[in-house]
Structures are given as C-alpha cells and as structure tokens.
GULOMI-359056 format. One record per residue: residue in one letter; x, y, z of N, C-alpha, C in turn. Coordinates in steps of 0.05 Angstrom, whole numbers, plus 32768, in hexadecimal, padded with zeros to 4 digits. Layout:
BEGIN
AXYZXYZXYZ
...
// end
This chain:
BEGIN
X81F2880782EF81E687F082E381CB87F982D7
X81C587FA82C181AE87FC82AF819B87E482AE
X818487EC82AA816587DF829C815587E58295
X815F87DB8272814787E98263812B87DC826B
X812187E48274810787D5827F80EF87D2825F
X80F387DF825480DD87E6823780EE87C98223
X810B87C58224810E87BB820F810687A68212
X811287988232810A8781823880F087738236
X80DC878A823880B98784824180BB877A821C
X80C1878D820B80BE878381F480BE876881E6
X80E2876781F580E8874A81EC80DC872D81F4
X80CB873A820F80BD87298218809587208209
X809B873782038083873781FA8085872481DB
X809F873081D7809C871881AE809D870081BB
X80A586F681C880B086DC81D0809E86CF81D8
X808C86DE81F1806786D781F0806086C981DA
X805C86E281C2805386DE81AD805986C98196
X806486BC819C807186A8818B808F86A78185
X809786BC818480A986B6817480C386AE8184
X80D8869E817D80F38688817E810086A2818E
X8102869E81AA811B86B381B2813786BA81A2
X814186C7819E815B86D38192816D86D381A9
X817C86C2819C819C86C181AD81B886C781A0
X81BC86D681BB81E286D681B681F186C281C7
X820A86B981C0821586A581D3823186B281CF
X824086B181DF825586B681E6826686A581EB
X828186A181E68290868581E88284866E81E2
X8281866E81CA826B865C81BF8277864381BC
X8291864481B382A2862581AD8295861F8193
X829586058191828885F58176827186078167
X826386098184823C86078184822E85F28191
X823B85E381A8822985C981B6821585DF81BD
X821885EE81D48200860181E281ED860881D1
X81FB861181B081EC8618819681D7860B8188
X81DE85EE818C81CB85D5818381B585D28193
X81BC85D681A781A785CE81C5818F85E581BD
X81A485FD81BD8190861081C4817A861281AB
X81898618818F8176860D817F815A85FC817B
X816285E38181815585C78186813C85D181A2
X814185E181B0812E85F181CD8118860081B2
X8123861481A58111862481A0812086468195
X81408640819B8144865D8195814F865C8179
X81568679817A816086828162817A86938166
X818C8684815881AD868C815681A786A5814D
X81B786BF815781B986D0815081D986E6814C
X81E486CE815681FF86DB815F820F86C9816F
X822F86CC8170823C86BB817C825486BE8180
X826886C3818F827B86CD8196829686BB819F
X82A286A9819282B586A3819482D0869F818E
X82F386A981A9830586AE819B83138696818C
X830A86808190832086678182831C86688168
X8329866D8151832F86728139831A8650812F
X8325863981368317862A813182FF861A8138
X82F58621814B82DE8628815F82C9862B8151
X82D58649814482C3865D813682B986538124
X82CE8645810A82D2864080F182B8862480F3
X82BE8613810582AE86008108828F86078110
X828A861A8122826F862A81278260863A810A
X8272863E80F88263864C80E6825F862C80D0
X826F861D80D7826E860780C2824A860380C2
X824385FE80DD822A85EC80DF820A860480ED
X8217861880E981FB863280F681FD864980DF
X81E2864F80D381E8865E80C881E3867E80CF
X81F2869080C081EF86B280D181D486B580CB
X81C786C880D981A786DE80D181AF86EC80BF
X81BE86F380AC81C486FB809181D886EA807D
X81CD86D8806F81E486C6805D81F886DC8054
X820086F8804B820A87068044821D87078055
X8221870C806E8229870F8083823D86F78089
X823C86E38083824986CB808B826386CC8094
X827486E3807B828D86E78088829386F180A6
X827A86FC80A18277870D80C1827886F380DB
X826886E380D7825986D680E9827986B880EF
X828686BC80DD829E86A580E482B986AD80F2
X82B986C480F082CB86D680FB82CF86CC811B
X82E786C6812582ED86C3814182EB86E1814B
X82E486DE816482E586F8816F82DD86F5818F
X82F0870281A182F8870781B882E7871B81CE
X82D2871181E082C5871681E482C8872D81FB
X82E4873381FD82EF874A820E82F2876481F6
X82FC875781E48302877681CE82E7877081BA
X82D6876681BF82B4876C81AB82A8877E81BC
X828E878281AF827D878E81BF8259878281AE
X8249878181BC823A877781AB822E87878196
X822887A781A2821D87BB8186823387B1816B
X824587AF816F825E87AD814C825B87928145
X825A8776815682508761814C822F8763813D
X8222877A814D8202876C813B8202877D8125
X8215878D8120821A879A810A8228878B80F2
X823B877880FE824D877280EB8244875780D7
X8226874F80EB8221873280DF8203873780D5
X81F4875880DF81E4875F80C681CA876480D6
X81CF876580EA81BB8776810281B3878F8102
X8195879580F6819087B680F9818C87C78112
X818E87D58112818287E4812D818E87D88144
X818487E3815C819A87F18176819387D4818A
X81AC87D1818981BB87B3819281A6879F81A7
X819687B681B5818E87B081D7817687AC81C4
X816987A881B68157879E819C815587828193
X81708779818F8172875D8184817A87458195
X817D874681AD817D872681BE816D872E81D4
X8167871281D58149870481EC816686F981FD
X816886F681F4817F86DA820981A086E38200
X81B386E2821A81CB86DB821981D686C68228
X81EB86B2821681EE869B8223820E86A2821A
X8219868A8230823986888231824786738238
X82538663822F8260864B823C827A865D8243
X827D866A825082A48681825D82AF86628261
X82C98669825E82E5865A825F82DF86488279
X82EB862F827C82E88624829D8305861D829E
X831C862E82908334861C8295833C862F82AA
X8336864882B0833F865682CC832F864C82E2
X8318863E82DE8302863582FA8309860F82FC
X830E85FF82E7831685E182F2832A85E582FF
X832985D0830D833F85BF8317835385C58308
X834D85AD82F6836B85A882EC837785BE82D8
X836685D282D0837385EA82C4838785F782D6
X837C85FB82F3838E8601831083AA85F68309
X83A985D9830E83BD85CB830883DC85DC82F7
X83CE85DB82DE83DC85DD82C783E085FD82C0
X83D3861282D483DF862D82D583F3862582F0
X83F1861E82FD8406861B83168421861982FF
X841F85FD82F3843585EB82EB844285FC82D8
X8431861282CC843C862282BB8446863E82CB
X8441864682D68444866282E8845886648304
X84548645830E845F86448325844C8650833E
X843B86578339842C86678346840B865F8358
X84078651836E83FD8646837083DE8652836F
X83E2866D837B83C58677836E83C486878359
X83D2867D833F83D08688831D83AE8682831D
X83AB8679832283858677830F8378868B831C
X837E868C8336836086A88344836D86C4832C
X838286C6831F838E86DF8314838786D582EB
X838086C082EC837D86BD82CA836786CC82C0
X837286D982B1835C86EF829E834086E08299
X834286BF8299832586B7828A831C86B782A1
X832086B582C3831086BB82D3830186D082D6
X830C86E082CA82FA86FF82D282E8870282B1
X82DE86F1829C82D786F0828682B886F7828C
X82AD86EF82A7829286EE82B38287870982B4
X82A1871C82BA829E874082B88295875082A5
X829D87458288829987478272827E873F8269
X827A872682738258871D826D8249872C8273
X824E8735828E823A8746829882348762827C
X8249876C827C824F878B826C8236877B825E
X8241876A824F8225876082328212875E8244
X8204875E825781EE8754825A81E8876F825D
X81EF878F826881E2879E826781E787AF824D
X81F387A2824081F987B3822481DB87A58213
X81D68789821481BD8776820981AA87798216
X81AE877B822D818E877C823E817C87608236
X8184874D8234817687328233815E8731824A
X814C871F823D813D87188256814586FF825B
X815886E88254815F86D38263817786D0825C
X818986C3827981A686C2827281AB86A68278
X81C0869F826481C58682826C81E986828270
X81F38671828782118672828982128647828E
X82318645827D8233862A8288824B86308292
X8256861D82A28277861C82AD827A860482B9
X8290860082BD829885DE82DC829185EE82F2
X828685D7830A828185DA831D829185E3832E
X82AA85E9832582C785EE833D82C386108337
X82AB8618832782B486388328829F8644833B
X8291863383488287863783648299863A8377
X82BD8634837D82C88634838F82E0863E837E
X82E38655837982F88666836E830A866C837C
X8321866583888328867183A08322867C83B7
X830A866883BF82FD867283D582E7868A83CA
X82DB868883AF82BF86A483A482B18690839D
X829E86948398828686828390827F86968371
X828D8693835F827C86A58349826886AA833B
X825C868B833D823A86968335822C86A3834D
X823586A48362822386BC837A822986D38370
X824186D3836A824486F5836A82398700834E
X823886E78335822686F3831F820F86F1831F
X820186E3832F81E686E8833781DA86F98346
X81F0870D836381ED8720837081E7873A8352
X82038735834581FE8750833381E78744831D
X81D78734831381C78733830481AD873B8315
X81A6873A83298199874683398199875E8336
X81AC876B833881AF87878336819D8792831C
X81A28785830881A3878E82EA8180878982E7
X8175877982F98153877882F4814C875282EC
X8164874582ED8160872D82F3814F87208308
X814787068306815086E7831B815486D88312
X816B86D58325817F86B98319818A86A28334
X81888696831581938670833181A686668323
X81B7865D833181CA8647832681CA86298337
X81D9861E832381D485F9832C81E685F08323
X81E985CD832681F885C0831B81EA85A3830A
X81EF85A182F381DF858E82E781F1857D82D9
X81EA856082D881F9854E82D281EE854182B5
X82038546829E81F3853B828481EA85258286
X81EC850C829681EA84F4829281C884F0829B
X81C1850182A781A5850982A98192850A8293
X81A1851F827C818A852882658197851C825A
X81A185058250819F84EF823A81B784F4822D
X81D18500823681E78502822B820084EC823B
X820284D58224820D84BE8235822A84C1823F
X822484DB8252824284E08262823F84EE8273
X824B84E48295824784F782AC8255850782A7
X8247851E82A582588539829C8249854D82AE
X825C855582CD8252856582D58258858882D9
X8245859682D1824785B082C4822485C982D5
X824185E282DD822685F682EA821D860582D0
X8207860082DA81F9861382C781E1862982D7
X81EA864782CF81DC865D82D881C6866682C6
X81B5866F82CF8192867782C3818D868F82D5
X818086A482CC817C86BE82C5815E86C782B4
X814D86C582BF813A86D482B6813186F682B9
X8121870682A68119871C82AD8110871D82D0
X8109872E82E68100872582F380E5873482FA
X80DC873E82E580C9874782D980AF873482D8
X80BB871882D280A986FE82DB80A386F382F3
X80AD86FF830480A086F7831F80A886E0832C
X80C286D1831C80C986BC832A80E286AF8318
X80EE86A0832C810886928329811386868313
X8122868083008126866C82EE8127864F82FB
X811C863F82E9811E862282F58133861682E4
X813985FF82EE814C85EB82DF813C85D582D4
X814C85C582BC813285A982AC8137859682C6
X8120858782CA8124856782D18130855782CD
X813A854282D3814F853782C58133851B82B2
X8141851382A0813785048288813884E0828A
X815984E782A0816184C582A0816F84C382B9
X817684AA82BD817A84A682DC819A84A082D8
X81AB84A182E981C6849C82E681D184998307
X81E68486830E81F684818327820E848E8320
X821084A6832B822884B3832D823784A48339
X824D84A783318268849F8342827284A78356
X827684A7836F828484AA838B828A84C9838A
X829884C9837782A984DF8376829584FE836E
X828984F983608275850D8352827785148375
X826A85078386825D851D839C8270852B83AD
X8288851C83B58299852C83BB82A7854683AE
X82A3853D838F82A8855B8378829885708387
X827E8569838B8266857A83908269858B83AC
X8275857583BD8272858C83DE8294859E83D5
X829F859883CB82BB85B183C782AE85BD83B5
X82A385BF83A2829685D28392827E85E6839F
X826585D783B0825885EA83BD826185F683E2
X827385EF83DA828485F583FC827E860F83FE
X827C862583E88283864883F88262865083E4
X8245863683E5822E864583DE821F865383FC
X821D866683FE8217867684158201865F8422
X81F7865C843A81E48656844881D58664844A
X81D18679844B81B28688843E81B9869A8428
X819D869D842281A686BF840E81B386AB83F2
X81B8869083ED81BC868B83D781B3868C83BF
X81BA8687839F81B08682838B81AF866B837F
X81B8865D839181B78642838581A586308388
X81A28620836F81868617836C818C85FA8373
X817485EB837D817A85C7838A818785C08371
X819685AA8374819B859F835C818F8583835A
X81878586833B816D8573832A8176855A833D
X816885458340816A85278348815A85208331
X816285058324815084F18313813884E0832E
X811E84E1831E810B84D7832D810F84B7832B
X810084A8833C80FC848F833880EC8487830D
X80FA8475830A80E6846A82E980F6847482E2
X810B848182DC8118849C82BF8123848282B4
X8124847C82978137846C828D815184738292
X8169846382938177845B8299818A846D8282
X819C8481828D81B1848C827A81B884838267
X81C18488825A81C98484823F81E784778241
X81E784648235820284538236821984538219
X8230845182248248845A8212823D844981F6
X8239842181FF8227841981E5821A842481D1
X81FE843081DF81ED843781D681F6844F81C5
X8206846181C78210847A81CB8225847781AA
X822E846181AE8243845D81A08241843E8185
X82368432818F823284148184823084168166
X822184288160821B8427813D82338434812E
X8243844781388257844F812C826C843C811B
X827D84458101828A843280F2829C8428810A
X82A98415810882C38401811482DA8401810C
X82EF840F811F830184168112831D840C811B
X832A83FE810E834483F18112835C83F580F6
X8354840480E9836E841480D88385841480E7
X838284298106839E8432810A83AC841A811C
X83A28407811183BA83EC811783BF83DF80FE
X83A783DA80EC83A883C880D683B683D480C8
X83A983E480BD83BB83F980AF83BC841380B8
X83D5841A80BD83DA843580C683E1844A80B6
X83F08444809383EF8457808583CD84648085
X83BD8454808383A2845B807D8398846C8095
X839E846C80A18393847D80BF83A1849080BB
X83BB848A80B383C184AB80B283C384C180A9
X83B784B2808583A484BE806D839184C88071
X837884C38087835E84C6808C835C84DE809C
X835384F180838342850E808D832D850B80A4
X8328852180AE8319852680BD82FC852280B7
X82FB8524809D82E48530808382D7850F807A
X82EB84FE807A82EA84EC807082D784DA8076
X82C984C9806B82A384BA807982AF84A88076
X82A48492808982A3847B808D8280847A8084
X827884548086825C844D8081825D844A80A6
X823C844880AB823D844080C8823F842280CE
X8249841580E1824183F880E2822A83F180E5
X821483FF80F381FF83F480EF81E1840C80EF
X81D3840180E181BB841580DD81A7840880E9
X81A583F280ED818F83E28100819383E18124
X817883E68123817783DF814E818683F38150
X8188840A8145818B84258159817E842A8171
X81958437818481898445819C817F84558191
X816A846B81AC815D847D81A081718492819D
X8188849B81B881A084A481B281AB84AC8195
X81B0848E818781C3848F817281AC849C815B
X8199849A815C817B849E8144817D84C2814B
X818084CA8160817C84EA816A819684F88154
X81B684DF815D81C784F2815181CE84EF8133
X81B784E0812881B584DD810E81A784E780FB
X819284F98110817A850E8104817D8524811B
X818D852C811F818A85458131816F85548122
X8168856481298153857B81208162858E810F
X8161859780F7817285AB80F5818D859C80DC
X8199858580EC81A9857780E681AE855F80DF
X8195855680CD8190853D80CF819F853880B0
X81B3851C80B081C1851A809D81B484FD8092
X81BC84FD807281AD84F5805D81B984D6804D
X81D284D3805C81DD84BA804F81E184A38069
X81FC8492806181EF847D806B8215847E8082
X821F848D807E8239849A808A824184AD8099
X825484B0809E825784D080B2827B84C980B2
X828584EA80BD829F84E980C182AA84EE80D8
X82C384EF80DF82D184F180EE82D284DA80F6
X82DB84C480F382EF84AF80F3830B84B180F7
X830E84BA8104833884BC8105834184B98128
X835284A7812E835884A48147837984A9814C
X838784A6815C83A384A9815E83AF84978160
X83CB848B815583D1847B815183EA84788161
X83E38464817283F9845E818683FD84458194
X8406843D817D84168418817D841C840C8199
X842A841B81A48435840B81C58417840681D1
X8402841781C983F3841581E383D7840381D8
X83DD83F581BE83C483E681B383B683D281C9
X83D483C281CE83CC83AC81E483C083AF81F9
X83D283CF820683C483CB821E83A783D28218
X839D83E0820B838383ED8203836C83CB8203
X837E83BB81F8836983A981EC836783918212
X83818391821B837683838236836B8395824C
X836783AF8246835B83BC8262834983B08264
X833E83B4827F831F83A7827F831083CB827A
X82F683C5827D82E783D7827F82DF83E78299
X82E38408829182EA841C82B18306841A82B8
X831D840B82AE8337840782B38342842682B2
X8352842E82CA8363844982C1837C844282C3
X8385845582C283A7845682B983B9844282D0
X83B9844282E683CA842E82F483BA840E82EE
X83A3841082E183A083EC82D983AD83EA82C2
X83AC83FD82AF83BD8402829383D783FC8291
X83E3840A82AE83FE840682B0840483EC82B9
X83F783DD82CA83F683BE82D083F783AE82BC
X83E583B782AB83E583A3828B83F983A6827C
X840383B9827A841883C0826C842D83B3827A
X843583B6828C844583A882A48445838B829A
X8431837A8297842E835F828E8439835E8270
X843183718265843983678245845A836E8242
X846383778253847E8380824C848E8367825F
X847C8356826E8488833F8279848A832D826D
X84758327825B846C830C8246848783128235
X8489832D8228849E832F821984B88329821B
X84BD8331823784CD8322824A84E2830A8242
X84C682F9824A84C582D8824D84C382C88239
X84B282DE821F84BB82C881FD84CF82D081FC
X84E682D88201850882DF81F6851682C68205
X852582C381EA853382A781F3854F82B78207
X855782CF8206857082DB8217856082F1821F
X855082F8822A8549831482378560832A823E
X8558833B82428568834C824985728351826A
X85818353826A8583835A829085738376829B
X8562837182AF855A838382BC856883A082BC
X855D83B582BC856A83CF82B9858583D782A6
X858883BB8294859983C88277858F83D2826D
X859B83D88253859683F5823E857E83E68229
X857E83CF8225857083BB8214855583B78226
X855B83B78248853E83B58251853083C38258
X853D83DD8255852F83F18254852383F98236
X852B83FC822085238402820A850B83F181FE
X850983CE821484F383BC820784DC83C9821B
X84E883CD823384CB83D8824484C483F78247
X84CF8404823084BF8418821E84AE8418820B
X84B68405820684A683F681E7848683EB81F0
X848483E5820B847083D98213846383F1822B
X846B83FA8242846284048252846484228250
X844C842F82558450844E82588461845D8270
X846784718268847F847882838477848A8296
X845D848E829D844C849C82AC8447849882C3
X844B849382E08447848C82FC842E849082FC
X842D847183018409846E83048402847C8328
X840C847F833C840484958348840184B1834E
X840884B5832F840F84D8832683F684D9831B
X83F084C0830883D984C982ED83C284AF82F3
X83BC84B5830C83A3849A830B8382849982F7
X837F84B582EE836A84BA82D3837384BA82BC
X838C84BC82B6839884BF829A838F84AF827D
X838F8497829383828487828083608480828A
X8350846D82768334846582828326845C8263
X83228443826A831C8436825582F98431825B
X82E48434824682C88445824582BD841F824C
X82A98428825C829A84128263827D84188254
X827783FF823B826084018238824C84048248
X824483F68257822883FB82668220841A826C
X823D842682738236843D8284823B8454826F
X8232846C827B823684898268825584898270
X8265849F82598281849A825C828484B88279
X82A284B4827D82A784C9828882A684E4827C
X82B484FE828782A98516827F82C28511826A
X82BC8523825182D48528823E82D4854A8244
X82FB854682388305855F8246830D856D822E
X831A8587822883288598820F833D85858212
X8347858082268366856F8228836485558212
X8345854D820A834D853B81F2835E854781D7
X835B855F81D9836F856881BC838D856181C2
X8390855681E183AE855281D383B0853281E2
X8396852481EE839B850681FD838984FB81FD
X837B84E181E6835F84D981EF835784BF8201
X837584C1820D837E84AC8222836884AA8238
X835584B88241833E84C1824D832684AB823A
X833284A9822C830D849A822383198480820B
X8322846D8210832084588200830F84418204
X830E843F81E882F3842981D682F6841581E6
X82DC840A81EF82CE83F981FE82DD83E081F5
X82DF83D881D382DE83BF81C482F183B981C4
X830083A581DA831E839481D58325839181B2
X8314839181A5831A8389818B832583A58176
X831C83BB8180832783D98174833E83DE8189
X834483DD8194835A83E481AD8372840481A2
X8357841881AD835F843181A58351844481AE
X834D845681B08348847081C4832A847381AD
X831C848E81BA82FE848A81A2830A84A0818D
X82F784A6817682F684AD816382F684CB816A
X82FA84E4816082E784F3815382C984F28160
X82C484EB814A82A484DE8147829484CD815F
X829F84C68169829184B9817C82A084CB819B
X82B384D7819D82AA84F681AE8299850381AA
X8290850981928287851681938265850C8192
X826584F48190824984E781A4824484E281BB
X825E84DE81C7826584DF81E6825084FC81F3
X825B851681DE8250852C81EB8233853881DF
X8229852681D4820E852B81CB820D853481AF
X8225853F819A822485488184821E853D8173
X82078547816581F9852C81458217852F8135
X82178515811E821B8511810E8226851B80FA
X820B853680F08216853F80DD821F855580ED
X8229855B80FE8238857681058256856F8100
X8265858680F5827F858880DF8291859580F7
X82AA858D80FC82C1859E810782D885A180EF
X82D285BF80F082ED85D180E7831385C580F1
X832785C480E7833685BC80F1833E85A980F2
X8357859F80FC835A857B81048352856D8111
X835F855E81198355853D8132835A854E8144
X83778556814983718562816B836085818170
X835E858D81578351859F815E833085968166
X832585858151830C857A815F8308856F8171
X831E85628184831785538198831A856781B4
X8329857C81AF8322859D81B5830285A881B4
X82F785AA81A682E285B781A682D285A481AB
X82D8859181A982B9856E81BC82C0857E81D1
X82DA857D81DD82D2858281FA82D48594820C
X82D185AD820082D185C4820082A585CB820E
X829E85C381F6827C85C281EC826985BB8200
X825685CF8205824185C28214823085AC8203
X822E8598820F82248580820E8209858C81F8
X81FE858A81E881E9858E81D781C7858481E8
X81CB857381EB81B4856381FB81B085738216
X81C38570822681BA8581823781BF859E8232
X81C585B3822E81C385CC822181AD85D08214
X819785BC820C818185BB81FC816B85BD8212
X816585A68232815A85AB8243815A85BB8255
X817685C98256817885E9825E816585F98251
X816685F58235815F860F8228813786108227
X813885F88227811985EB8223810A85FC823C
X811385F38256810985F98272810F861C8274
X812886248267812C86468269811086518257
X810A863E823E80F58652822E80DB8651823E
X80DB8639824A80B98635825980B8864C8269
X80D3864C827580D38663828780CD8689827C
X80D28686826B80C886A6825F80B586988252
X80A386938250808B86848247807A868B8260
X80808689827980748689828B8062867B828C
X806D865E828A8054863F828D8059863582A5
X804D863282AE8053862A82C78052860E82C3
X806285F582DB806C85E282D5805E85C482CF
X804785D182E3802B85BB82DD801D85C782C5
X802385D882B9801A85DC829C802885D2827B
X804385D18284805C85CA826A806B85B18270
X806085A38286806C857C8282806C85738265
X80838576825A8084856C82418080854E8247
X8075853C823180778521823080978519822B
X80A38508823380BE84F8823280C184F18210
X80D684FC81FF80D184F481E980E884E581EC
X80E084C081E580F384AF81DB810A84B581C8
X810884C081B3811A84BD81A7813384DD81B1
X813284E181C7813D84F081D8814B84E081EC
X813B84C281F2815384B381FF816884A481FF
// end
C-alpha cells in the first residue's frame, strides 16, 4: 500500500488556497452526487460510468475540463477495465494522474448489498447466498486500487444501509480498516435525506475519508429539517448495524434533527406547482405521443415553496422559461379507479380491497351477472382487480401522502411506478418523470438521456442532490480545517 505523502500535502495546500477541490466520481449514474457536489464547492473533473445511458444523460448536463474532449467525457466506461491514468488522458488531463484529484467519490452498485436485490439474485440463481458471490460486491476492491493510484485527500462512498450486514461483513469496516492503511481517517454513518430538505425518507450510508495528516476525523452535516421516521426505519437500522464492532469501530453517531428544524419537506410542497396531468385517461393517443423532451407550462408560478424556487434555479442550472419537461406517465386503464379511491399512505392490500369493491359494483349494475368462477366472471374481474396476493406484495403499491415526504424511490421504477402514485384523486396515476425526479431533489432543468423507463432508472438509481450537497459542504469544511464553532453556516431558506 503506497503514500504519496508530497502529492497529497500539495493538494492540500491548493485547496487551502482557494481553489474548488477537483473531483473524480465513479459510478456516477445521472450526476445526483455531481450536482450536490458542485453546488458544495467542487469541481467535476472526471466520471466514470458503465450504463450507456447513465453516461449519455451525465454528459447532457456537466461539462468536460476540455470542451474538445467531450467525446471523451460521454463515453460509458467500466470501472473494473478503466484505470484512471487513460481516463485523465482521454478527457484532456496533463501530467501524472496522482496530480489531478483532491477527492474521489463513488455511489458502487447497492443491488448486491439491498435487500431486495438479495431477493431477486436468489429468484434468479436459485441460490440463496448468490449476492455474498456478485461481482458488484467486491466493486469496493477496485475503489480502493483508485484511491492509491489518485492519492486523494478526501474520499466520499454512498451505498444502502444493508451493505453494513453483507452476509454477516460489515463492509465499510473493512474499507475503512484498509483506508487507514493508505494514510487516511475515516467514518461511516447513516443519513436520512428527509433531514437535508429532500422531501423523501431516503435512508442511505455514507463513508468520509480524510487525509489523516489533519489530525482528525471526518464529520457528518447536521441535519437541516426535522422528520418522524416511520417504525420501520429503526428496525431497518438494528439489522443493518448488527455486525458494527463494539469497540475499535468507524462508525460515526448518526445525525439526529435538533429541536426548531423546520419541518421536512412535503410531497405538496415538493410537487404542487408542477403541470397537471390527466392525458393518459382523457386522451391517451396524446400520452402516448408525448416525448420525454416534450414541456409542459407549470400550473403555478405563485406561492412557491422554497423547495420548488431551489429546483427552479438550481445554481449552475437555473432555467429561463415558464415550463419544463418530462411529463409522461404510464398508462394503465384498469388501475385509474383504484388510484383515484385510495386513500392516502394506502399500499397494495388496501388497493386490492378497492379494487375488490369496484369489481363488485360492477357486479351489481348487470342486469344478468355472471356466475361466480365462470369464464365471463373471471374475465370481468380482470378487467377490474390486479392479480397479485396482497400477502406476497404488501409495498407494491403506496399511494404519496401530501403532508409527508414520499417514500424512498427505487431503480425498480424503470419498470413499476406502482411505489409512488399522485396524491390527487382527480389525476389518478402514478407520478411523472418530472416530479421523480423532484421527489429526489433534481432541478428542473436537468435533462435525461433515453426514455420513460430509462429515466425513472436513473431518478432512482441517484444520490439525492440536496443531500449529496450537505455531504460535500461539511467534507470541504473539513479539508478547510474550520473547526465547527467557526463554519455554522446560517440556515438558507430557500434550501428549505
């Protein structure tokens, strides 16, 4: 294990000096982590991701350190067969590699560390421990290589909380044992977006890594806003920190919201100004005309949250008309009704109850019904009810309660946005595009490469922007070396 001890002092020293740390990110997805980090203080320097449309969408909205280079900088690429010297070559980087990043960051894969990724290698493999053996579990091995190939002085990692309990490994210990090695200190935690102003409990570890050259620990941000987790969050929490050692750990307390924090950010607030959309009932040729590309006007420009005002001027991204796109929802007739009588927080076995009712009413307007379990009463109560065992799929469905931040959004929206439908009995349809991708903190004018399901893929793929931003804020104070009674930022409103 190497340390360049000279390069690092260097990089530490520009960064003193003013200038915007330089970052590489790795598994970058869209660019949520990209936006954040930006919006903190850094400077994109590089970015490494294999999804063909991932990529395509990441170069849409960041531009390369050489406009020449661009072809370079859109290119998908696989962060097992890269290396970083041939990337900082290819996108227009002079001189010797361990030269050009302050910082490496990584959102690695979490479909070998969730749950329900578990699930769905079993169901495919037969194999009940397929995920301790999936290649993207061991992707963490590879980070490392970059980090002594870069020699960064700060490292940033996100993942789900279930990759604390890997089959019985705790993996951010053991990447914090070897970042130790390398001339680090590092902590890991668990932080909940619904905290830093992203109106969705979205809970996600995130690891920090400083030189340790500084004399002390990385910290984590405060939280911004107050939020009542749900029951369940804490039970997530003790199977997730079940195998953190009792001493000798790296893990850092996790943030609590203080007494006063305003009040999280609500799906309303979050969502309210967006256009209104009932095409894919009214008219459904028209919905199924409607590009991805395609703008709507907003319904409303008055009495903005400060929320909706943030994702309408991101920094960087602030857009100039009176519209935005991604408007397009999925169109699926049987399930208008039930969509429009759920109540609000309803999941899939109240769904199936409603449904249950409307296929009764239907029933009972027939002047000759059909007989129970004929071929006729089966084909009407297809027409009405989904065929899913509501004790197989009790989350499948979940219809978004204004008041509250929505639940977490998953990649699984690219192929089901059965997980998050519209609050408004009067749209009775799953959300937009566009309003996922406000769910997860993304402004406005940010563009996805691709289709509907591929973007509803990369919403939920993405570190949350907002929080990825208070990561990155508290990582720079930290190579800043301010100490904490020195850098209390003031609360900026239009951040809530």
């Amino acid at each position: 294990m190497k340390i360049n001890t000279a390069a690092r002092q260097a990089k530490l020293e520009r960064v003193r000096g003013g200038s915007a740390p330089r970052a590489l990110e790795l598994c970058s997805g869209c660019g949520g982590m990209s936006l954040g980090m930006v919006s903190a203080g850094f400077q994109l320097l590089g970015h490494v991701e294999f999804d063909e449309t991932a990529a395509a969408s990441y170069a849409l909205n960041f531009e390369p350190p050489v406009e020449t280079r661009r072809a370079a900088w859109s290119l998908a690429r696989d962060m097992v067969t890269s290396d970083p010297a041939t990337l900082a070559r290819e996108i227009g980087l002079d001189g010797d590699v361990v030269d050009q990043f302050d910082v490496l960051a990584a959102g690695l894969p979490c479909q070998a560390f969730a749950r329900i990724g578990r699930s769905k290698l079993r169901s495919v493999t037969g194999d009940d421990e397929a995920y301790v053996n999936d290649p993207r579990a061991k992707l963490y091995q590879r980070f490392l290589q970059y980090v002594e190939a870069v020699q960064p002085v700060a490292i940033l990692i996100e993942n789900v909380p279930d990759i604390l309990n890997h089959g019985g490994h705790n993996v951010p210990e053991k990447i914090c044992q070897t970042l130790e090695t390398l001339g680090y200190s590092a902590r890991y935690t668990l932080l909940n977006a619904a905290y830093y102003g992203v109106p969705q409990m979205r809970e996600r570890l995130f690891l920090l890594a400083i030189d340790s050259s500084l004399g002390f620990a990385p910290g984590f941000p405060e939280p911004t806003h107050a939020a009542k987790l749900p029951s369940g969050y804490e039970s997530a929490r003790t199977v997730a920190l079940k195998y953190v050692p009792a001493l000798g750990s790296h893990f850092g307390e996790i943030p609590r919201a203080r007494q006063g924090l305003p009040e999280a950010v609500s799906v309303k607030a979050a969502l309210g100004d967006l256009p209104r959309i009932t095409e894919h009932f009214s008219a459904p040729a028209e919905m199924r005309r409607r590009k991805l590309t395609d703008r709507l006007p907003y319904a409303s420009s008055t009495d903005l949250s400060a929320f909706a005002k943030k994702m309408r001027a991101w920094p960087g991204h602030k857009i100039s008309h009176a519209d935005t796109d991604g408007h397009v929802v999925r169109i699926t007739p049987r399930d208008f009704e039930i969509f429009r009588r759920m109540k609000h927080g309803g999941d899939y076995p109240h769904a199936s109850s409603v449904a249950e009712t409307i296929f009764k009413e239907k029933l009972e307007a027939l002047a000759c019904p059909p007989q129970e379990g004929s071929e006729a009463w089966e084909v009407l109560r297809a027409k009405h009810v989904p065929p899913y065992d509501p004790g197989k799929f009790p989350n499948k469905w979940w219809k978004l309660n204004p008041a509250l931040p929505s639940r977490t959004l998953t990649a699984h929206m690219g192929k089901d946005t059965y997980s998050h439908i519209h609050w408004d009995n009067g749209q009775k349809r799953t959300v937009s595009v566009r309003e996922a991708a406000r769910l997860q903190s993304i402004p406005d004018s940010f563009r996805f490469a691709g289709a509907m399901n591929a973007a509803f893929r990369q919403i939920g793929n993405a570190v949350p922007p907002l929080l990825a931003e208070a990561v990155a804020r508290r990582l720079k104070r930290d190579l800043l070396c301010q100490p904490e009674h020195q850098a209390q930022e003031k609360a900026d409103p239009e951040a809530a």
